[in-house]
N, C-alpha and C positions, 0 to 999 in steps of 0.2 A: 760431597757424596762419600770419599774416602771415611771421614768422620765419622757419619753415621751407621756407615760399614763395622768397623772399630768398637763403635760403642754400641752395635746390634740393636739398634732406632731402624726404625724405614728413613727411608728418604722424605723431607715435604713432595708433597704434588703440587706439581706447577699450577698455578690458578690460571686456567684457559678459560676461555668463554662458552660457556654450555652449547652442544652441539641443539640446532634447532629440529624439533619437531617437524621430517617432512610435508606429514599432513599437517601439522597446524600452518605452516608455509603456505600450504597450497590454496588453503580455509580464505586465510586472510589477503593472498594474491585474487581469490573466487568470489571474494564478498568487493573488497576494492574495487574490481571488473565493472562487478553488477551496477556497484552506488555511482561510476564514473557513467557507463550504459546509459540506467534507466532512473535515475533520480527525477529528473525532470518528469519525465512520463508520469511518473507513480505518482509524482504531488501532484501534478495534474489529473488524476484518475480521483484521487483523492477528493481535491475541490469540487470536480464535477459529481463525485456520488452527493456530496454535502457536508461533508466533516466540517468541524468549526475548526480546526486545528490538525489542518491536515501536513503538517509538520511534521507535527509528535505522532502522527499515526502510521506517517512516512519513515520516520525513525524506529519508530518501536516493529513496521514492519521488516527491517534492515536487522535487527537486531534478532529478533525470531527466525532469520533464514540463517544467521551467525550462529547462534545457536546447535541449530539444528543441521547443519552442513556435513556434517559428516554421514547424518542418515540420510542424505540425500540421492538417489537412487540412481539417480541421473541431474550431474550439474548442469547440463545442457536444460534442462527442465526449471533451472530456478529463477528464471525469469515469471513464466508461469505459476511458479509457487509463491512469489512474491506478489505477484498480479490478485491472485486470489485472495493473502495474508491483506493486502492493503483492502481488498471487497470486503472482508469479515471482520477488520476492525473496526473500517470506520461505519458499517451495520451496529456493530455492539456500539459504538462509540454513541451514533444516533442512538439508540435504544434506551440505553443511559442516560442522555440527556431528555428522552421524551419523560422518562421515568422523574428523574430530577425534577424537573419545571412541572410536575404535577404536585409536588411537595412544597415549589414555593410560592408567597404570598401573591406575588406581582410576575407570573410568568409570561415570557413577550408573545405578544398577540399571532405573530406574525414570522414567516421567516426573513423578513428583510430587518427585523429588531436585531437580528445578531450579527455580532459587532466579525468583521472579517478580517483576515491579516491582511497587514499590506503584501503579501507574497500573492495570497489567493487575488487579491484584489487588480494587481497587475498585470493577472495572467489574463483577467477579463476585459474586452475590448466592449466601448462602448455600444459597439454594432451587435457583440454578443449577449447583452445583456438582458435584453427581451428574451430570446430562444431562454438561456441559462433560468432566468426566473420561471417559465413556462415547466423547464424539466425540471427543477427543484419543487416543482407541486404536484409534480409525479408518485405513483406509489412508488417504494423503495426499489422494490425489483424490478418493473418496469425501466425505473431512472437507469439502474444498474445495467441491465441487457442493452440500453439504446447507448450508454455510455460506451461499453466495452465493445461493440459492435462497430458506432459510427465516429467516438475518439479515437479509438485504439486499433480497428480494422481487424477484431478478430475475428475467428469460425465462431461457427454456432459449437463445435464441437468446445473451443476452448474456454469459448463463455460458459458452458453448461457445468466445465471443469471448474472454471473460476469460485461462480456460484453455486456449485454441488447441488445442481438440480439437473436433468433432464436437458436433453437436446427440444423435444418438444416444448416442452418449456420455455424454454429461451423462445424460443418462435412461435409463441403465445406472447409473452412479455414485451418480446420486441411491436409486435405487432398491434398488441395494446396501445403501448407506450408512444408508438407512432402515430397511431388515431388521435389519442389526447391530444398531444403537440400538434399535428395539424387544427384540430379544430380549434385547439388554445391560440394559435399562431395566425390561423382565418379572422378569429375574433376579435382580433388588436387591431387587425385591418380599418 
């Protein structure tokens, strides 16, 4: 130090380790939270809407509330806002894929032609399989209101949130949705 006194140099700066970003701390404490939480839940909402690869939809919805944490308005909320991000990808995701398979040559007949992970695959008990098949021939929003209602045990309020439609809605959809599956469910009888 004397030295560079002497020779009118500054001093080096101690190389310390960057002081961290409180908010980014708090982001990546808030997101860790959630993925320890609700992982599970979420692929499971996944499978049940129909996603072929509800992994990557699980992921990429983790990665959009990362994203976007900061403009979060309420963290307490971002269970909810993950709930709905996992509803509207794996919508677009279906969407896309109905889209796709109209483009190609040999598209499957059927939803039981596509091929499932072994993750979705395990989550399904063979007692579940019947009901599962029955709501997967469900219209999408129907599937979605009976999913969110009767997997997840939510309000109609949160559901209508989820899938940005109406509270009456949702209690249209459900009730739909319900009809079909019983009489889908009578019929197997």
């Amino acid at each position: 130090m004397r030295q560079h006194l002497r020779h009118g140099t500054p001093p080096p700066v101690p190389l310390a380790p960057a002081a961290a970003d409180p908010a980014e701390l708090e982001r990546e404490a808030g997101v860790a939270r959630l993925f320890e939480l609700h992982y599970a839940s979420m692929l499971r909402l996944a499978v049940l809407l129909g996603a072929d690869d509800p992994e990557n939809v699980v992921a990429e919805a983790y990665y959009q509330i990362y994203r976007k944490w900061r403009r979060l308005r309420d963290t307490e909320a971002a269970e909810a806002y993950l709930r709905s991000t996992v509803c509207n990808l794996t919508r677009m995701r279906i969407r896309h894929l109905q889209v796709a398979r109209r483009h190609v040559e040999n598209p499957p007949t059927s939803v039981g032609e596509l091929v499932a992970s072994a993750e979705s695959t395990a989550l399904l008990h063979d007692d579940q399989r019947v009901l599962i098949d029955a709501l997967q021939h469900l219209p999408a929003r129907q599937r979605e209101a009976l999913v969110l209602r009767h997997w997840l045990g939510l309000k109609e309020s949160e559901i209508a949130s989820a899938m940005g439609i109406s509270c009456g809605s949702v209690k249209t959809h459900t009730a739909r949705g319900l009809a079909a599956l019983t009489q889908a469910m009578e019929a197997r009888r």
